[in-house]
N, C-alpha and C positions, 0 to 999 in steps of 0.2 A: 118593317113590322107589319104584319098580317090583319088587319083588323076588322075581325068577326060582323060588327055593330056599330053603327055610330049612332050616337042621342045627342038631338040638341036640344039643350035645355040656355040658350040663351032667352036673356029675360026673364027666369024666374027665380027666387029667394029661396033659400033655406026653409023647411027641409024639402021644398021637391025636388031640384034637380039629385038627392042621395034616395028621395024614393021612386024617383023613374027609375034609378041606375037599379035599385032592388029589383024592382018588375023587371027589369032588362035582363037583370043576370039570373032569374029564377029560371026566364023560358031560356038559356043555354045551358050546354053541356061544358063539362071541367076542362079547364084549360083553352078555352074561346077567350076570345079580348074583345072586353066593350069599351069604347072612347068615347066621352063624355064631351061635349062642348058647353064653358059656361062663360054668363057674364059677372055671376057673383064672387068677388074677392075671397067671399069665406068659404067658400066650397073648396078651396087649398085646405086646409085646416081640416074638413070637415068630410073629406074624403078621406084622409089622411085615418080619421078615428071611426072612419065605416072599414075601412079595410083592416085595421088593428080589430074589432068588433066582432067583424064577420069572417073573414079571412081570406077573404077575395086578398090576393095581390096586386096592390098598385104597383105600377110596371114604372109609370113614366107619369110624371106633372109637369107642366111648361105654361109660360106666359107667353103671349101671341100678341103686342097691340092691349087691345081690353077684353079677352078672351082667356079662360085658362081652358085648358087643356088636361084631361086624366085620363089614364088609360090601366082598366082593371083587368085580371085576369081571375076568371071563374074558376072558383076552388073546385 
């Protein structure tokens, strides 16, 4: 997988690591992939109903250790 962006939002709560990824996915073009790196457990959930929302495509979610892992695709 190709990945346009990476953001690490390790260490921070709801809702910032879903409004960096906003900021993130604003300044790209349709069809890039931002990958997200988090510590917070809810951000599975929480990405899940940003991309249902918005319609960014969540590609891929994975658990690492105590890291999740998302990887959006700009509408």
């Amino acid at each position: 997988m190709n990945i346009d962006l990476e953001l690490d939002t390790r260490g921070l709560h709801c809702p910032l690591p879903i409004l960096k990824a906003k900021r993130s996915l604003n300044g790209m073009t349709s069809g890039q992939l931002l990958k997200v790196v988090s510590t917070d457990a809810g951000s599975l959930r929480d990405f899940q109903a940003f991309s249902r929302q918005t319609g960014n495509d969540l590609v891929e979610q994975q658990t690492v250790g105590d890291e999740f892992i998302h990887v959006l695709r700009r509408r």
